[in-house]
FINUKOL-493825 format. One line per field, with one value per atom (N, C-alpha, C): residue number from 1; residue in three letters; atom name; x, y, z. Coordinates in pm, whole numbers, plus 50000, padded with zeros to 5 digits. Example, Ala and Ser with C-alpha at 12.3 -4.5 7.8 and 13.67 -1.06 7.14 Angstrom:
! FINUKOL-493825
i <- (1  1  1  2  2  2)
aa <- (ALA  ALA  ALA  SER  SER  SER)
at <- (N  CA  C  N  CA  C)
east <- (51319  51230  51320  51285  51367  51290)
north <- (49431  49550  49670  49775  49894  50003)
up <- (50780  50780  50780  50708  50714  50787)
This chain:
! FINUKOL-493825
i <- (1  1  1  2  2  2  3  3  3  4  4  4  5  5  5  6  6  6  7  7  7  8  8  8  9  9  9  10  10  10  11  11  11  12  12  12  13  13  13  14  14  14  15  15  15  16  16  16  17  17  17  18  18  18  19  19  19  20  20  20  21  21  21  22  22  22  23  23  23  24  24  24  25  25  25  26  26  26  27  27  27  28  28  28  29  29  29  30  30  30  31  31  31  32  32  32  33  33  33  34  34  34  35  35  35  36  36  36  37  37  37  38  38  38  39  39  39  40  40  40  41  41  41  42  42  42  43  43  43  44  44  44  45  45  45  46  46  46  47  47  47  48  48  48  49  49  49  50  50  50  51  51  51  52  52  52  53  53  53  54  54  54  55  55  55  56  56  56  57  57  57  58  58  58  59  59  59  60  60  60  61  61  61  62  62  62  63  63  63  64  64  64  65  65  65  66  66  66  67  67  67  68  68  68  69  69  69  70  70  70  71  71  71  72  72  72  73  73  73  74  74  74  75  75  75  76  76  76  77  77  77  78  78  78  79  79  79  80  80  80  81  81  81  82  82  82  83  83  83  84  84  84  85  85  85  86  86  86  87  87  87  88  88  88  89  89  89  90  90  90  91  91  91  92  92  92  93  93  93  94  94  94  95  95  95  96  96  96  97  97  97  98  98  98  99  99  99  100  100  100  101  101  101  102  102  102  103  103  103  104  104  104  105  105  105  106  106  106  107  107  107  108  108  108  109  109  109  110  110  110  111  111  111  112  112  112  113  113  113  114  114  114  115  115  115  116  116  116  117  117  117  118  118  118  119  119  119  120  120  120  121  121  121  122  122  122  123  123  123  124  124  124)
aa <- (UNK  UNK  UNK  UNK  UNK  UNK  UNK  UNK  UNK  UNK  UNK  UNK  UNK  UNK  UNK  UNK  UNK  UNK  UNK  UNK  UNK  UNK  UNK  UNK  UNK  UNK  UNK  UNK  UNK  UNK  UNK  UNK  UNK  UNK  UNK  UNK  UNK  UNK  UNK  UNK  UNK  UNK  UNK  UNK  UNK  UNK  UNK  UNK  UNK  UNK  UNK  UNK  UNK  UNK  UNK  UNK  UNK  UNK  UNK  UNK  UNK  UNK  UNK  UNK  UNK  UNK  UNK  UNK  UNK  UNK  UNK  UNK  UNK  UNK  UNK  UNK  UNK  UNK  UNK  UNK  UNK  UNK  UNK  UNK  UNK  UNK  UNK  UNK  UNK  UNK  UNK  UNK  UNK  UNK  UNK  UNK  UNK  UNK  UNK  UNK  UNK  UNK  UNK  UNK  UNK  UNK  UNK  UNK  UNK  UNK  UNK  UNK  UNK  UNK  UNK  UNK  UNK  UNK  UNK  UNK  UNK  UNK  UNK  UNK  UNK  UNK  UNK  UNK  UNK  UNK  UNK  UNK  UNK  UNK  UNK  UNK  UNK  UNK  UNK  UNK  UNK  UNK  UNK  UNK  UNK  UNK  UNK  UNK  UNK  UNK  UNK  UNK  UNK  UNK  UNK  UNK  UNK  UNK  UNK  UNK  UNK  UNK  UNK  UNK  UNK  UNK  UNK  UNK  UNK  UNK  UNK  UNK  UNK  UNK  UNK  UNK  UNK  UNK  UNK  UNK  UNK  UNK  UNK  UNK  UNK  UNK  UNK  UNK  UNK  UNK  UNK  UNK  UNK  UNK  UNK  UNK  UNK  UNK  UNK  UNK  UNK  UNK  UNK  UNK  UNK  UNK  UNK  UNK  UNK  UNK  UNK  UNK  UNK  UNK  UNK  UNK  UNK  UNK  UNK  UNK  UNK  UNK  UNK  UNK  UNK  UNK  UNK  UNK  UNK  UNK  UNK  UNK  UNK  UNK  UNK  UNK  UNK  UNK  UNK  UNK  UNK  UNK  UNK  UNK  UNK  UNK  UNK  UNK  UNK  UNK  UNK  UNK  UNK  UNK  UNK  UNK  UNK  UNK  UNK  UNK  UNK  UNK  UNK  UNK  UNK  UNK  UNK  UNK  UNK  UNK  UNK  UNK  UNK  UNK  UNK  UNK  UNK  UNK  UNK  UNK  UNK  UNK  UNK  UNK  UNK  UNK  UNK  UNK  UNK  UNK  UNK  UNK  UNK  UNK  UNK  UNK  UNK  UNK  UNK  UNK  UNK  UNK  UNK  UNK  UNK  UNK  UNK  UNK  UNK  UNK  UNK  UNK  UNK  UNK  UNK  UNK  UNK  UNK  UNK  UNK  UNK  UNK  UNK  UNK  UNK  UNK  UNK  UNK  UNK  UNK  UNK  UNK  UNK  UNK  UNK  UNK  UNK  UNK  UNK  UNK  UNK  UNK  UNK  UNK  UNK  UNK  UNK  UNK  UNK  UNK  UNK  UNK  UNK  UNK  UNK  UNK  UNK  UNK  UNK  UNK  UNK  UNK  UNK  UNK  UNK  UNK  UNK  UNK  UNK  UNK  UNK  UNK)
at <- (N  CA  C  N  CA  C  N  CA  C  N  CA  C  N  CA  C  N  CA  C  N  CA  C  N  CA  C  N  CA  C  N  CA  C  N  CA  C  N  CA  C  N  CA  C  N  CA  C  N  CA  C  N  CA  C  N  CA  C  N  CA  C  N  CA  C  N  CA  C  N  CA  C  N  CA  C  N  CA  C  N  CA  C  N  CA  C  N  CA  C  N  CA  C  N  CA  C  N  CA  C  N  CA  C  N  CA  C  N  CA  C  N  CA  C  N  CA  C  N  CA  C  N  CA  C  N  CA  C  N  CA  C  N  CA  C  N  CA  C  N  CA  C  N  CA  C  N  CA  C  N  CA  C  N  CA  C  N  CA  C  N  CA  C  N  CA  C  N  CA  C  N  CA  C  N  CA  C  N  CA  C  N  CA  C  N  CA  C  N  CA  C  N  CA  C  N  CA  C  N  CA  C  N  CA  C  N  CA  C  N  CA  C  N  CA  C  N  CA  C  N  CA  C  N  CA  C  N  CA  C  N  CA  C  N  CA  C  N  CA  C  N  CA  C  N  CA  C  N  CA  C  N  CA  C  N  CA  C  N  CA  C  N  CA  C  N  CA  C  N  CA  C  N  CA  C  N  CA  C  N  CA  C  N  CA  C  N  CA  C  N  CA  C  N  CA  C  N  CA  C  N  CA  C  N  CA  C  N  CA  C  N  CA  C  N  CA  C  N  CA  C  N  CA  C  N  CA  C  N  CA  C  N  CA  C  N  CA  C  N  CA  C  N  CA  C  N  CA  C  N  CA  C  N  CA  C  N  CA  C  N  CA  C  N  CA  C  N  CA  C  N  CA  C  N  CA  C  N  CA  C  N  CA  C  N  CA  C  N  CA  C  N  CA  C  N  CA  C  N  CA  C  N  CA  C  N  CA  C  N  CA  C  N  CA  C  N  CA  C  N  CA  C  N  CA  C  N  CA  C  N  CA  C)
east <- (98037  97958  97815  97854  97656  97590  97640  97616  97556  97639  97582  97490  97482  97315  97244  97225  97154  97062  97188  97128  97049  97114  97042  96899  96880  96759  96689  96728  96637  96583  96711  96662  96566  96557  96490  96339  96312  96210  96123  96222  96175  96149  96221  96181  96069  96022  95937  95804  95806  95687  95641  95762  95727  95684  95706  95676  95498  95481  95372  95234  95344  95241  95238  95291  95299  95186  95197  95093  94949  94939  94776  94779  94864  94859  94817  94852  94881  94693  94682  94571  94461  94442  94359  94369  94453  94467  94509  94513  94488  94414  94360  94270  94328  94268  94281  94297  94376  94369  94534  94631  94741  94836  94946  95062  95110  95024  95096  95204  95170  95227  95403  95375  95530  95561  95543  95563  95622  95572  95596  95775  95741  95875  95986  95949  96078  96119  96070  96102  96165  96061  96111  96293  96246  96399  96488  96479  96570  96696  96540  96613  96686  96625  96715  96854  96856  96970  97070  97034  97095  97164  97109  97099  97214  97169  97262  97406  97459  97546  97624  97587  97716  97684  97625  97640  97707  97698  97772  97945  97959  98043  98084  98051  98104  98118  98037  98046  98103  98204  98246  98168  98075  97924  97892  98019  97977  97964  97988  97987  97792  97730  97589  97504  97622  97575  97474  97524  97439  97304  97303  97152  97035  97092  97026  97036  97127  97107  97055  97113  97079  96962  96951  96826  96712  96691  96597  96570  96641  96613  96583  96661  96670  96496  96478  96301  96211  96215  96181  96153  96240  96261  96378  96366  96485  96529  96474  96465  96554  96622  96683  96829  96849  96991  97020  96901  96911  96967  96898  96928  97042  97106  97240  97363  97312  97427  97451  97311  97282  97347  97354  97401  97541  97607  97740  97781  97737  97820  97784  97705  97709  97806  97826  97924  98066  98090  98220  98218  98135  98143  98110  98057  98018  97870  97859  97696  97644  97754  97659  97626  97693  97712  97575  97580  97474  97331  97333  97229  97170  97274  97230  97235  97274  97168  97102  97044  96855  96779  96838  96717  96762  96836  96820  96775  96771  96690  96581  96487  96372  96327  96392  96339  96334  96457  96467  96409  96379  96313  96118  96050  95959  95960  95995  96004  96025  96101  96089  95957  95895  95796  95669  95679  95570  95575  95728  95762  95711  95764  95678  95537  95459  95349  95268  95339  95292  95354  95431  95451  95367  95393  95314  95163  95099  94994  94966  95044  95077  95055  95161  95153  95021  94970  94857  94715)
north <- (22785  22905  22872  22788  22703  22664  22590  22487  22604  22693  22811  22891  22915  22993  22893  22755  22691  22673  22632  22643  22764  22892  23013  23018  22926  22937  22905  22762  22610  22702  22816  22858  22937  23047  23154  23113  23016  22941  22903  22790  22784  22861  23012  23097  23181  23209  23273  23148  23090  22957  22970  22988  23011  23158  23250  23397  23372  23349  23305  23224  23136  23040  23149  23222  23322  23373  23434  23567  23455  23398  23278  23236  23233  23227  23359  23461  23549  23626  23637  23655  23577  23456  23348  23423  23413  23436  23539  23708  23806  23889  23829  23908  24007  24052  24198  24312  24417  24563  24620  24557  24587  24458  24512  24399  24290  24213  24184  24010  24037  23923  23960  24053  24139  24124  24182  24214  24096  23988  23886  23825  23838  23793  23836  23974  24102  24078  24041  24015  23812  23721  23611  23577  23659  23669  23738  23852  23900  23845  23776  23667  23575  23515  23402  23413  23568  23590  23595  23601  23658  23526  23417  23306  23244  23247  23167  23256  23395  23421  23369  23373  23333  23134  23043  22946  22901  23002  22918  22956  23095  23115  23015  22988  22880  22748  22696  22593  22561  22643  22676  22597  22691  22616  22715  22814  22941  22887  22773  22700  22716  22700  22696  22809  22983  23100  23133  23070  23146  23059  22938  22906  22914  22914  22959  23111  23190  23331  23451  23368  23499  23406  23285  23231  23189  23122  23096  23260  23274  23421  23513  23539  23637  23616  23470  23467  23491  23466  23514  23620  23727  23881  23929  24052  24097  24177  24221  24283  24209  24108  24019  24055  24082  24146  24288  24380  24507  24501  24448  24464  24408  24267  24208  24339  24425  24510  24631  24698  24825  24779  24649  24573  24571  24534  24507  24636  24735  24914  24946  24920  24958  24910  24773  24692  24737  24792  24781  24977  25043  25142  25257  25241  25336  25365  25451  25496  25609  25612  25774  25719  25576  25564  25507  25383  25267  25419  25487  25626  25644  25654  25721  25626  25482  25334  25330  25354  25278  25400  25556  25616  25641  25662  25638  25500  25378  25250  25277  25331  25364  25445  25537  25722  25656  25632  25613  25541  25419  25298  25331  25426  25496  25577  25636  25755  25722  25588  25507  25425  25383  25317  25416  25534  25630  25662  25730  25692  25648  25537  25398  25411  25436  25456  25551  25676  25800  25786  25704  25755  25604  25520  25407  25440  25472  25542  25648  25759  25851  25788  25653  25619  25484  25469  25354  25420)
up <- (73226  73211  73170  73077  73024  73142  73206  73328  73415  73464  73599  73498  73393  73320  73316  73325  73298  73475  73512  73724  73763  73700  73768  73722  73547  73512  73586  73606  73718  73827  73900  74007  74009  73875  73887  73876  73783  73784  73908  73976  74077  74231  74199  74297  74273  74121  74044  74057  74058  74093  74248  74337  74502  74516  74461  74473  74416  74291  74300  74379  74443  74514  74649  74695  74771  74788  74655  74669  74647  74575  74660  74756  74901  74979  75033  75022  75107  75033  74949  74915  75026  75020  75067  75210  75307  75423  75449  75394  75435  75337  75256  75192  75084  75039  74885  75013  74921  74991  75034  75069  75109  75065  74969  74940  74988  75080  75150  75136  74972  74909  74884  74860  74786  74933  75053  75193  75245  75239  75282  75219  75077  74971  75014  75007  75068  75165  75261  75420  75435  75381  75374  75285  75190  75072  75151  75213  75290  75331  75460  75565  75509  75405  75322  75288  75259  75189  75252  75419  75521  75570  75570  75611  75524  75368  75260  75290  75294  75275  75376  75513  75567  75536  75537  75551  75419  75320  75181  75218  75264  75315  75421  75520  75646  75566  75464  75469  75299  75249  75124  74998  75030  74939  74821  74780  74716  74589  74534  74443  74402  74503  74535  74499  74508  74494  74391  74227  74172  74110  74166  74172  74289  74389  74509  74540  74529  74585  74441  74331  74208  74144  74150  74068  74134  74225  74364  74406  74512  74536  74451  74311  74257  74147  74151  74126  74230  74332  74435  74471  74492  74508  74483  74397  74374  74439  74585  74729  74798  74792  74922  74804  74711  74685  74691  74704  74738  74886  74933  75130  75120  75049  75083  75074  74927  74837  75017  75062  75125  75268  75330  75425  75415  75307  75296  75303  75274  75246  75387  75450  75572  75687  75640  75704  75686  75604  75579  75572  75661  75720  75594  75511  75392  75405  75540  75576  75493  75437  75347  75157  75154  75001  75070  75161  75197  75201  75231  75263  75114  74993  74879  74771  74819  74699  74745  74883  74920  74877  74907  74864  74674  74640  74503  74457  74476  74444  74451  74577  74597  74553  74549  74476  74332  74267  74158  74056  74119  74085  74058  74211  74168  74062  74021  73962  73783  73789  73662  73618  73778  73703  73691  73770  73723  73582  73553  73365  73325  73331  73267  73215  73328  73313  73244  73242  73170  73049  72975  72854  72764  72835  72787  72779  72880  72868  72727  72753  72602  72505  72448  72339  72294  72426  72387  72379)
């Protein structure tokens, strides 16, 4: 149990270091004005995630899961386990639950960090 908190750290680290080096990339070569650092993560992590699940699966590598998919990835973006969770309910034919985690994640998730913002604001 020490050992896999200790890996997920290593990972999160080192996906939180690449998310970073990201967005100075993505700055440099598309400029200020539109996300397109987050844009990139979301979409690259995605794919990743898409990629790791079946190959840890095919290649009984799940041993691998929680430093590469919850610590790598999960420093990375925490978008490439939303799409894995909204993917799997769809898969397994639950279009109306898969319908009401993406827009409650999204609705919800806004709507917290507007919170956020207005009461922090309030009290500072």
């Amino acid at each position: 149990m020490i050992l896999t908190g200790i890996s997920v750290a290593l990972g999160g680290a080192i996906g939180a270091t690449l998310r970073w080096l990201t967005g100075l990339w993505a700055l440099r070569v598309m400029g200020p004005g539109f996300p397109w650092a987050t844009l990139c993560v979301n979409v690259v992590g995605s794919f990743l995630m898409g990629v790791l699940v079946v190959v840890l699966a095919e290649k009984s590598g799940n041993r691998f899961a929680p430093f590469l998919m919850t610590g790598v990835l999960g420093g990375f973006t925490t978008f490439s386990a939303f799409s894995l969770d909204a993917i799997r309910l769809i898969e397994t034919g639950q279009l109306g639950l898969a319908g009401l985690y993406v827009g409650a994640s999204v609705g919800v998730a806004l709507l917290a960090l507007f919170a956020g913002l207005i009461v922090t604001r309030m009290m500072i």
